[in-house]
MIMI-993197 format. One record per residue (C-alpha): residue in three letters; x, y, z. Coordinates in steps of 0.5 Angstrom, whole numbers, plus 500, padded with zeros to 3 digits. Layout:
BEGIN
alaXYZ...
END
This chain:
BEGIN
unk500500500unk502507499unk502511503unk497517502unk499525504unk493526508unk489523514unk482518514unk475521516unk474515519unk477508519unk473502518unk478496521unk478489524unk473486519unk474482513unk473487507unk471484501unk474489496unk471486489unk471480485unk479481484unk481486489unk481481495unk480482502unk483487506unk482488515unk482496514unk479501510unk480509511unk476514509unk477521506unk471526503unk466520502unk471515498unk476511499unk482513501unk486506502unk485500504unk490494508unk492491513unk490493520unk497497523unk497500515unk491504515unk491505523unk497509521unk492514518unk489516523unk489524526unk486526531unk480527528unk478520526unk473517527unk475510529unk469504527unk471498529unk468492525unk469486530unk470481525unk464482522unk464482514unk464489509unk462489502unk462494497unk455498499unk449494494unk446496487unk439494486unk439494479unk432495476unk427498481unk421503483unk422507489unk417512489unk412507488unk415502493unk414508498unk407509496unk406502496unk409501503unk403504505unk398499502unk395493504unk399487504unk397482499unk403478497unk402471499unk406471505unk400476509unk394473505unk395466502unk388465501unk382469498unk380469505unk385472508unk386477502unk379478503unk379480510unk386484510unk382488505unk376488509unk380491515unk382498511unk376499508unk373500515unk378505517unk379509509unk374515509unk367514506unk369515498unk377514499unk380509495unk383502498unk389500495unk393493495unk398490491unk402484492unk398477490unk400472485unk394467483unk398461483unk399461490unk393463493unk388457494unk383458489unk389458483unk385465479unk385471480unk379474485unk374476481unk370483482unk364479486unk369477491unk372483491unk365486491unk363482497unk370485502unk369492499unk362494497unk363501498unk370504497unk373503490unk378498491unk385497486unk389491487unk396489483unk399483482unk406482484unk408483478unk405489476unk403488469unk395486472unk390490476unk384489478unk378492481unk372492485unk365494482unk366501486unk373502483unk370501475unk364506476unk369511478unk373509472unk368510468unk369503465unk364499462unk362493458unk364498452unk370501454unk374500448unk381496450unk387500449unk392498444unk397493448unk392492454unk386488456unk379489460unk378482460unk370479460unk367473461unk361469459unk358477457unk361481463unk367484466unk371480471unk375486475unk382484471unk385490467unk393487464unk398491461unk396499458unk388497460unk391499468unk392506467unk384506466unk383505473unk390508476unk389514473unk383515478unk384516484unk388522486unk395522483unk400524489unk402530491unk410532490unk410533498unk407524498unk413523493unk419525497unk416523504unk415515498unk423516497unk425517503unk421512506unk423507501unk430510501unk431508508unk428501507unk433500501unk440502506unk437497512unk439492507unk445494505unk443497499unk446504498unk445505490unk439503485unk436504478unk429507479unk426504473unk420508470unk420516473unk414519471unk410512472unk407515479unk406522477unk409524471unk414530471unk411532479unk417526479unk423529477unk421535481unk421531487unk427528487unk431535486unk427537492unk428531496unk436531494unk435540496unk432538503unk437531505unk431527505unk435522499unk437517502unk440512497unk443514490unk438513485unk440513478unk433516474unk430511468unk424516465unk418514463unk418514455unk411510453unk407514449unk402518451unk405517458unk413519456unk415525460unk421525456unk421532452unk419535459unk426533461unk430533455unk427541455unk430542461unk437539459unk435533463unk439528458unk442522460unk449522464unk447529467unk446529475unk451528480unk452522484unk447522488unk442524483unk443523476unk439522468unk440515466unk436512461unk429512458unk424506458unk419503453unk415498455unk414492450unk411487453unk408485459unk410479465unk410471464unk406469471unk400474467unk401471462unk403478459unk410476456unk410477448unk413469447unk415466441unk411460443unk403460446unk403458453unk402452456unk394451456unk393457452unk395455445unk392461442unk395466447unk403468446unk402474452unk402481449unk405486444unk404493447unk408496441unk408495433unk415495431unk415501426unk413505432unk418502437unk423504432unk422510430unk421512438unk429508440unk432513434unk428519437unk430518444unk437515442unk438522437unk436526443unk442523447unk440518451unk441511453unk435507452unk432501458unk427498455unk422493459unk423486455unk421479459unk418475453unk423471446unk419475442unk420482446unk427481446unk428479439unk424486437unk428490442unk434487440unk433489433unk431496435unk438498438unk441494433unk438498427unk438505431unk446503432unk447502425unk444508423unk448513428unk454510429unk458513434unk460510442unk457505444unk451507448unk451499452unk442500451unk440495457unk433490456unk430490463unk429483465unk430480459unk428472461unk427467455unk434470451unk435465445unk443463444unk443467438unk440473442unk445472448unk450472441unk447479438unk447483445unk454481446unk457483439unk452490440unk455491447unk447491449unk446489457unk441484460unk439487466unk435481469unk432481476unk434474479unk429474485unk424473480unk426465479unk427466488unk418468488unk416466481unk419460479unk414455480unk409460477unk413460471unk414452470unk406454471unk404457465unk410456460unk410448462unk417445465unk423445460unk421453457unk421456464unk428452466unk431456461unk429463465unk435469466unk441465464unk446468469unk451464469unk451464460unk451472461unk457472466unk461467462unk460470456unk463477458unk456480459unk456484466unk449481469unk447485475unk441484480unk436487484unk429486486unk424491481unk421492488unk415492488unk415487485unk419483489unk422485496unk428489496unk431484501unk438481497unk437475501unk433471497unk437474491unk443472493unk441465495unk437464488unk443466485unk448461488unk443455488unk438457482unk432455488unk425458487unk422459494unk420451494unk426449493unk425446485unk431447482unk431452475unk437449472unk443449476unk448449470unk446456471unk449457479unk454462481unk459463486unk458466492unk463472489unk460472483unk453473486unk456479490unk460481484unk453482480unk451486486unk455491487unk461490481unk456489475unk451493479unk455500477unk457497470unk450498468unk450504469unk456506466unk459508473unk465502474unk470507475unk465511480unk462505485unk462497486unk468497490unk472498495unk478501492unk482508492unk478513489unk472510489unk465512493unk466510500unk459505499unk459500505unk455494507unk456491514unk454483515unk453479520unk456473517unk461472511unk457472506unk463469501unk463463506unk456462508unk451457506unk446459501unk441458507unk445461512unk445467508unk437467507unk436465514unk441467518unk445474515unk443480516unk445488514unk449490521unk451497519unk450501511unk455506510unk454511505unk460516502unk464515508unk457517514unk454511517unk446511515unk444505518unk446502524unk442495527unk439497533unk442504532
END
C-alpha cells in the first residue's frame, strides 16, 4: 500500500472486507470526503488515522461494496408500503385477501379509495385471479384496486370501475386487456388496460413522493442497498416525479443513490419535458443522476402477458401481449436515441426480446457512434442467438434474478417445465462477458437481496424446484452481480462497485461471511448490520 499524503475521516478496521471480485480482502479501510482513500492491512491503515478520525470497529464481521439494486421502482415501493399487504405470505388464501381488504375499507373514509398490491394466483388456494364479485363482497362501498406482484395485471371492484367510467363497451387500448367473461367484466384489466383504472384515484402529490422516496430509500439501505435504478420515473405522476426527486436531494430527504429511468411509452412519456430541461442521459450528480428511457414492450409470464415466440401451455392461441408494432418502436428508439439518451426498455418474452434487440441493432447501425450499452430489462427467455446478438451489439441484460426465487413455480405453470427451466440465464451471461447484474424490481419482488442471492447460488425457486442448475454462481459471482456489475450497468464501473482508492465510499455490513455461508444460511441466517453510504453510516441494526 501507498501510503496517501493526508489522513482518514473514518476508518473501518478488524473486519473481513471484500473488496471485489478481483481485488480480494482486506482488514481495514480508510475513508476521506466519501470515497475510498486506502485499503489494507489493520496496522496500515490505522497509520492513517489523526486526531479526528472516527474509528469503526467491524468486530470481524463482513463488509461489502454497498448494493446495487438494478431495476426497481422506488417512489412506487414507497407509496406501495403504505397499501394493504396482498402478497402471498400475508394472504395466502381469498379468505384472508378478503378479509385483510375488508379491514382498510373499514377504516378508509367513505368515498376514499382502498389500494392492494402483491397476490399471485397461482399461489392462492383458489389457483385464479379473484374476481369482481369476490372483490365486490370484501369491499362493497370503496372503490378498490388491486395489483398483482407483477404488475402488469390490475383488478378492480364494481365501485372502482364505475369511477373509472369503464363499462361493457369501453374499448381496450392498443396493447392492453379489459377481460370479459360469459358476457360480463371480470375485474382484470393487463398491461396498457390498467391506466384506465389507476389514473382514477387521485394521483399523489409532490410533498407524498418525497415522503414515498425517503421511506423506500430508508428500506433499501437497512438491507445493505445504497444505490439503485428507478425503472420507469414518470409512472406514478408524471413529471411531478422528477420535480421530487430534486426537492427531496435539495432537503436530505434522498436516502439512496438513484439512477433515473424515464418513462417513454407513448401517451404517458415524460421524455420531451426532461430533454426540454436539459435533462438527458448522464446529467446529475452521484446521488441523483438521468439515466436512460423505458419503453414497454410486453407484459409479464405469470399474467401470461410476456409476448413469446411460443403459445403458453394450455392456451394455444395466447403468445402474451405485444403492446407495440415494430415500426412504431423503432421509430421511438431513433427519437430518444438522437435526442441523447441510452434506452432501457422492459423485454421479458423471446419474441420481446427479438424486437427489441433489432430495434437497437437498427438505430446503431444508423447513427454509429459510441456505443450506448442500450439495456433490456428483465430479458427472461433469450434464445442463443439473441445472447450472440446482444454481446456483439454490447446491448446489457438487466435480469431480476429473484423472479425465479418468487415466480419459478408460477413460470413452470403456464410455460410447461422445460421452457420456464431456461429462464434468465445468468451463468450463459456471465460467461459470455455480459456483466449481468441484479436486483428485485421492487415492488414486484421485496428488495431484500437474501432471496436473490440464494437464487443465484442455488437457482431454487421458493419451494425449492430446481431452475436449471447449470445456471448456478459462486457466492463471489452472486455478490460481483450486486455490486460490480450493478455499477457497470450504469456506466459508472469506475465511480461504484468496489471498495478501492478513489471510489465512492459505499459499504455494507453483514452479520455473516457472505462468501462462506451456506445459501440457507445467507437467506435464513445473515442480515445487514451496518449501511455506509459516501463515508457516513445511514443505517445501524438496532441504531
Amino acid at each position: 500500500m501507498s501510503t496517501p499524503s493526508v489522513q482518514a475521516e473514518t476508518i473501518l478496521h478488524n473486519g473481513t472486507i471484500w473488496r471485489g471480485f478481483d481485488d480480494g480482502i482486506c482488514d481495514a479501510v480508510a475513508i476521506w470526503q466519501g470515497r475510498i482513500l486506502a485499503t489494507g492491512t489493520d496496522a496500515e491503515i490505522t497509520a492513517l488515522r489523526g486526531p479526528d478520525t472516527r474509528m469503526v470497529d467491524l468486530d470481524g464481521r463482513f463488509a461489502t461494496p454497498g448494493l446495487n439494486d438494478n431495476h426497481l421502482h422506488l417512489m412506487p415501493l414507497g407509496l406501495g408500503m403504505e397499501w394493504v399487504d396482498a402478497s402471498p405470505a400475508a394472504a395466502p388464501t381469498l379468505t384472508a385477501l378478503q378479509d385483510a381488504l375488508r379491514r382498510r375499507a373499514a377504516d378508509t373514509p367513505k368515498g376514499g379509495w382502498v389500494m392492494a398490491r402483491g397476490y399471485d394466483q397461482v399461489k392462492l388456494d383458489i389457483g385464479r385471479h379473484p374476481d369482481m364479485r369476490e372483490l365486490d363482497e370484501a369491499v362493497p362501498d370503496h372503490p378498490l384496486f388491486l395489483v398483482r406482484a407483477c404488475g402488469h395485471v390490475t383488478l378492480g371492484n364494481s365501485r372502482a370501475f364505475e369511477a373509472a367510467g369503464i363499462t361493457m363497451d369501453t374499448p381496450a387500448p392498443s396493447g392492453g386487456v379489459i377481460e370479459k367473461i360469459n358476457g360480463r367484466l371480470t375485474g382484470l384489466l393487463a398491461e396498457n388496460a390498467q391506466g384506465l383504472l389507476r389514473d382514477a384515484p387521485p394521483a399523489p402529490t409532490v410533498d407524498e413522493l418525497i415522503a414515498a422516496a425517503e421511506r423506500a430509500g430508508n428500506y433499501l439501505l437497512r438491507h445493505g442497498i445504497t444505490s439503485c435504478m428507478d425503472a420507469a420515473v414518470g409512472m406514478a405522476a408524471g413529471f411531478s416525479e422528477i420535480r421530487a426527486y430534486h426537492l427531496a436531494l435539495r432537503d436530505g430527504r434522498l436516502p439512496v443513490r438513484v439512477w433515473q429511468v424515464l418513462l417513454g411509452d407513448p401517451d404517458t412519456s415524460i421524455v420531451q419535458e426532461c430533454f426540454d430541461a436539459g435533462l438527458v442521459s448522464g446529467v446529475g450528480c452521484d446521488m441523483l443522476r438521468v439515466g436512460a428511457v423505458k419503453i414497454f414492450l410486453d407484459g409479464s409470464t405469470g399474467g401470461r402477458t410476456a409476448w413469446m415466440k411460443d403459445a403458453y401451455d394450455g392456451q394455444p392461441d395466447n403468445f402474451g401481449v405485444q403492446i407495440l408494432p415494430d415500426d412504431v418502436l423503432n421509430r421511438m428508439v431513433h427519437e430518444y436515441h438522437a435526442m441523447g439518451y441510452r434506452m432501457a426498455c422492459h423485454a421479458i418474452g423471446d419474441a420481446a426480446i427479438e424486437q427489441l434487440i433489432t430495434a437497437y441493432e437498427k438505430v446503431q447501425a444508423d447513427m454509429p457512434g459510441p456505443l450506448r450499452h442500450h439495456r433490456i430489462e428483465h430479458c427472461g427467455y433469450p434464445d442463443a442467438s439473441q445472447n450472440a446478438r446482444m454481446k456483439a451489439a454490447g446491448i446489457l441484460p438487466v435480469a431480476q434474478q429473484v423472479f425465479l426465487h418468487d415466480f419459478g413455480n408460477s413460470y413452470a405453470s403456464v410455460l410447461g417445465g422445460d421452457r420456464a427451466q431456461s429462464a434468465y440465464p445468468i451463468r450463459t451471461w456471465t460467461d459470455m462477458g455480459l456483466k449481468p447484474s441484479t436486483g428485485s424490481d421492487a415492488p414486484v419482488c421485496k428488495p431484500d437481496p437474501r432471496p436473490n442471492l440464494h437464487q443465484m447460488i442455488t437457482r431454487e425457486t421458493w419451494n425449492g424446484t430446481v431452475m436449471d442448475a447449470d445456471q448456478r454462481l459462486s457466492n463471489a459471482e452472486a455478490l460481483r452481480a450486486y455490486t460490480e456489475y450493478g455499477a457497470h450497468s450504469q456506466g459508472a464501473d469506475d465511480v461504484k462497485g468496489r471498495l478501492v482508492p478513489g471510489q465512492l465510499a459505499d459499504v455494507a455490513v453483514f452479520s455473516r461471511n457472505l462468501l462462506e455461508a451456506t445459501p440457507d444460511e445467507i437467506l435464513k441466517d445473515s442480515h445487514c448490520v451496518m449501511t455506509i453510504l459516501g463515508g457516513k453510516i445511514v443505517h445501524e441494526a438496532g441504531g
